[in-house]
C-alpha positions in Angstrom: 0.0 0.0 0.0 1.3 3.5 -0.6 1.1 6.5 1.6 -1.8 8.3 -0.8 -3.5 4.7 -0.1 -2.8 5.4 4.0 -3.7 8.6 4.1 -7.3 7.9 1.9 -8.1 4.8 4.2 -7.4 7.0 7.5 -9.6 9.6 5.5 -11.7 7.2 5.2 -12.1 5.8 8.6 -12.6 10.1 10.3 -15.2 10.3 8.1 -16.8 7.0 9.1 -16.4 8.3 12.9 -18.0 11.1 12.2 -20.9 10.2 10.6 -21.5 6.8 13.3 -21.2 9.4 16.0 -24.0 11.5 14.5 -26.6 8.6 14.5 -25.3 7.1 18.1 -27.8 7.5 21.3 -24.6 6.7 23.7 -22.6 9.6 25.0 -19.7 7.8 26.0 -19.7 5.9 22.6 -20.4 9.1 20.1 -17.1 10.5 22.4 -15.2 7.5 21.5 -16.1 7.7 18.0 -15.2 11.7 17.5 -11.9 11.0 19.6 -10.8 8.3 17.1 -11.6 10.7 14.3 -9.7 13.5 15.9 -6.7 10.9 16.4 -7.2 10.0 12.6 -6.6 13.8 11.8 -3.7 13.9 14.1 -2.2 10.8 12.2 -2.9 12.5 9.1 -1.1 15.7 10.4 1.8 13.7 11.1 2.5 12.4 7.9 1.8 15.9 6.4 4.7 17.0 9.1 7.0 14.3 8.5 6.8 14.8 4.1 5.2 11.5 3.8 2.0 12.9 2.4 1.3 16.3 0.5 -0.3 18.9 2.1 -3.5 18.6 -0.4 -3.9 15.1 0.6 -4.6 16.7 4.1 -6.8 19.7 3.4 -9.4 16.7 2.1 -9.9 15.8 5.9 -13.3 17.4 7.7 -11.8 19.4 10.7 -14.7 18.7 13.7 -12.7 18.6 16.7 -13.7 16.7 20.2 -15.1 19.6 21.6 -18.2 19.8 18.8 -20.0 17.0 20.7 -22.9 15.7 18.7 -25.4 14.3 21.1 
């Protein structure tokens, strides 16, 4: 797999997060979900820091932080 594979599974994955944690009923479970979308970004971020993926690849990823709870 190459990195522009990587970085559009993790892509992937946030956005799957985020829209589970949308139609969730559980607090503690809707947290979970927007935290592992939040890490996803951070990975992301950290491959855009390190050269291993272009900038552009990052500026694809929705930007919802932890905070913006959704329940």
């Amino acid at each position: 797999m190459d990195l522009d594979e990587l970085a559009q599974k993790i892509r992937g994955r946030i956005a799957k997060c985020r829209e589970l944690a949308k139609y969730i009923n559980d607090p503690r479970t809707t947290e979970t979900l927007l935290q592992m979308a939040n890490e996803g970004e951070r990975d992301l971020a950290k491959l855009e820091t390190e050269g291993a993926v272009p900038t552009s690849m990052i500026d694809r990823v929705s930007h919802t932080r932890s905070g913006d709870r959704i329940n």
